[in-house]
C-alpha positions in Angstrom: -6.0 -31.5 42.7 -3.2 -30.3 40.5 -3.2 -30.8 37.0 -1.8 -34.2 35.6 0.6 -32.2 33.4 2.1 -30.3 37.0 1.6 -33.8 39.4 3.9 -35.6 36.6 6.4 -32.4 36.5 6.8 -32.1 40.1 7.5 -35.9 40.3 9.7 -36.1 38.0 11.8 -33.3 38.8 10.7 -31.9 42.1 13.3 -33.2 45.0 16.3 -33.8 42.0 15.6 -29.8 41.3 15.6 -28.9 44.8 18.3 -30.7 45.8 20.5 -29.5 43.1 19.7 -25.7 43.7 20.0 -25.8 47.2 23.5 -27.4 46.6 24.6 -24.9 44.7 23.3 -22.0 47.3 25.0 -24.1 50.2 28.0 -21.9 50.2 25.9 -18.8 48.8 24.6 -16.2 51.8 21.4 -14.6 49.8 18.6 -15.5 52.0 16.3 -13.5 49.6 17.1 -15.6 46.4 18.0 -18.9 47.5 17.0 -22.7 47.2 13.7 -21.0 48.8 12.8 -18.7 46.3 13.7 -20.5 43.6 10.5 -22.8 45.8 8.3 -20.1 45.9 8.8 -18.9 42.0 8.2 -22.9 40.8 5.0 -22.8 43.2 4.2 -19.4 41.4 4.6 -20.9 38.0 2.0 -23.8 39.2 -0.6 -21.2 40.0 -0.1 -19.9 36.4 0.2 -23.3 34.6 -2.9 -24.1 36.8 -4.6 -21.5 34.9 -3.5 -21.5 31.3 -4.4 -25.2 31.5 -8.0 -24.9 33.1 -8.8 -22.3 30.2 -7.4 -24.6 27.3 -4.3 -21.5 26.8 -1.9 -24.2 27.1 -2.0 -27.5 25.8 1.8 -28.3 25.6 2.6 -31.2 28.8 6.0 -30.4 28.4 5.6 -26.7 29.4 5.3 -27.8 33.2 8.3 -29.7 32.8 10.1 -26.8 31.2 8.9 -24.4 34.2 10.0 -26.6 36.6 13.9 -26.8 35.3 13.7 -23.1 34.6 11.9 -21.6 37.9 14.7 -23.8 40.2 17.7 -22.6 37.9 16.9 -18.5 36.7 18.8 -17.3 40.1 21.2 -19.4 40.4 24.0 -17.7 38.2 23.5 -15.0 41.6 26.3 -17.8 42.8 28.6 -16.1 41.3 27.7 -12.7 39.8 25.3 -10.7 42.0 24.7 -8.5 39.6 21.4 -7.9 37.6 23.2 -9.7 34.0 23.7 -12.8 36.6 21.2 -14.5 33.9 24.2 -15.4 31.4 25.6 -17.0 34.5 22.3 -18.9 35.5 22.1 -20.4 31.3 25.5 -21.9 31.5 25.0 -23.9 34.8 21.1 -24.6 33.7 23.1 -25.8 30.7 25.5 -27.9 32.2 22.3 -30.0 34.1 20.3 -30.2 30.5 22.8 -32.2 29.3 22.9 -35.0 31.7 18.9 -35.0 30.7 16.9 -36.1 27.6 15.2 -33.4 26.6 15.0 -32.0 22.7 17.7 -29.3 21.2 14.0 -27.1 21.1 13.1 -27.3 24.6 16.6 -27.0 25.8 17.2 -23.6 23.6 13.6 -22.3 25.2 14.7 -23.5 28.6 18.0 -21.2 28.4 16.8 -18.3 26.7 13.8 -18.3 29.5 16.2 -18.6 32.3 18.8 -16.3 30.8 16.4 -13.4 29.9 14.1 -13.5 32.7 15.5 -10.8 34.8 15.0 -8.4 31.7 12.2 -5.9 33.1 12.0 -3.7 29.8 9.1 -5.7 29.0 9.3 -5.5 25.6 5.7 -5.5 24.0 3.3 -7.6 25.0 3.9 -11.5 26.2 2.5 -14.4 25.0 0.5 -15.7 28.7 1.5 -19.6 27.9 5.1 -19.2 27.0 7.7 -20.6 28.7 9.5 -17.1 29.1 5.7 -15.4 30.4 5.5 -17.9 32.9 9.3 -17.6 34.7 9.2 -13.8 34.3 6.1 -13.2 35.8 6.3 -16.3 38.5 9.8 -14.4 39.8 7.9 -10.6 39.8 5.1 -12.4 41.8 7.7 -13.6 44.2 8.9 -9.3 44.5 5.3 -8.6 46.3 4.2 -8.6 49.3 6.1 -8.9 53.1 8.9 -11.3 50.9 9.1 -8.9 48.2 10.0 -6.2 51.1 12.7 -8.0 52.4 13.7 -9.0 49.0 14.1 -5.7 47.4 16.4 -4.5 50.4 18.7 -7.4 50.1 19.3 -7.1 47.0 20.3 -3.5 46.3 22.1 -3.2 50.2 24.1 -6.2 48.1 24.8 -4.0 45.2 25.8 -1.1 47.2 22.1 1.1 46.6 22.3 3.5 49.0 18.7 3.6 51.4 17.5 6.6 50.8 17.8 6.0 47.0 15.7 3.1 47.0 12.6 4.0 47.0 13.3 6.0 44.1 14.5 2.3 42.1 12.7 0.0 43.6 8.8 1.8 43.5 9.0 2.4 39.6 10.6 -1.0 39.4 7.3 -2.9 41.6 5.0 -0.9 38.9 6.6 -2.6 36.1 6.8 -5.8 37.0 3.0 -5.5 37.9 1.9 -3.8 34.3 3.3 -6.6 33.0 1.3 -9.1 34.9 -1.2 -7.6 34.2 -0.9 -7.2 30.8 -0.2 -10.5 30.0 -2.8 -12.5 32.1 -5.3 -9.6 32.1 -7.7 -13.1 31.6 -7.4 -13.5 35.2 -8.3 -10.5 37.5 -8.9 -12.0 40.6 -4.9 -13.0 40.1 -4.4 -9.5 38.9 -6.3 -8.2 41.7 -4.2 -10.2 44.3 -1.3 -9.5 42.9 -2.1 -5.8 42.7 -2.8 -5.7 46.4 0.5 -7.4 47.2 2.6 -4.6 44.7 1.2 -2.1 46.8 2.8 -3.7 50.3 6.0 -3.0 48.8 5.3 0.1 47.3 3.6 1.7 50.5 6.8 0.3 52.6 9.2 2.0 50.4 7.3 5.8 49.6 6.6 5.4 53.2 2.7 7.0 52.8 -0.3 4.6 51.6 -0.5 3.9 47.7 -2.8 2.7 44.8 -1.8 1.7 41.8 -3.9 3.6 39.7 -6.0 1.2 36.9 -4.4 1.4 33.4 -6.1 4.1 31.3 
């Protein structure tokens, strides 16, 4: 049974959010980042919530609601700039929604800022596990692992004109960091570490073409 804070996000939000992001992908042919991922990422971000919550990390009821408005609009600036600074894009039309809505100046600027940053993989330091920007960030890396991560990563650089045989050179350095940070930031969790590690390396063995371990941290 989902958390109280989650069940009264999801019905508060859940089909208007879906609805909303699959109207603005209705014209939009990226199969990899659609209304569907945008899903998958919100059903990520439950997993997390479900976790920072069960351990007393978060305490905050509004963070669920937050997740839910930012997981279904961090893509969908890809609408119109397919490039990876689309999150500048994504902030303005998350923006123009937040203010049909009542929600605070405070949870509006950490709604933005999550959405507009969260395709920044420098990982900057270590994360904060029960912020808003933790959550989004690492709920869209989750959603780059595994079979849909695969099919993901090849979209998405044949789109920007990556060349194959360069991608394994982008894209394998690029699965590791997204993973370091997972599992740097919710290191309190392994058996979601060790899930997540075994899905990385799905992607990573598809793309160096030979089997792969991610080799523990030192």
């Amino acid at each position: 049974m989902a958390h109280p804070f989650i069940t009264y996000a999801e019905g508060k939000y859940g089909k208007l959010l879906s609805g909303e992001c699959r109207n603005l992908f209705s014209d939009t042919d990226i199969p990899s980042h659609d209304h569907l991922h945008h899903e998958r990422v919100w059903h990520n971000a439950i997993l997390l919530l479900e976790k920072l919550y069960g351990a007393w990390m978060a305490s905050d009821p509004g963070l669920a609601e937050k997740a839910i408005i930012a997981s279904y609009f961090h893509d969908t600036g890809l609408t119109i700039n397919r490039g990876p600074d689309h999150g500048s894009e994504s902030r303005h039309i998350c923006e123009a929604f937040l203010a049909t809505r009542d929600i605070s100046a405070s949870d509006r600027l950490e709604i933005l800022e999550a959405v507009e940053m969260h395709d920044n993989k420098d990982y900057p330091g270590n994360s904060d596990p029960a912020t808003l920007a933790a959550i989004l960030s690492v709920a869209d890396d989750m959603d780059a692992f595994g079979e849909t991560g695969i099919e993901r990563y090849k979209e998405i650089y044949e789109m920007r004109g990556v060349a194959e045989e360069e991608m394994p050179g982008i894209i394998v350095p690029n699965v590791i960091s997204r993973f370091r940070h997972l599992e740097s930031t919710y290191n309190m969790f392994p058996d979601l570490v060790q899930e997540m590690r075994a899905r990385a390396e799905i992607v990573i063995n598809h793309f160096s073409g030979k089997p792969e371990e991610i080799p523990d941290e030192q």
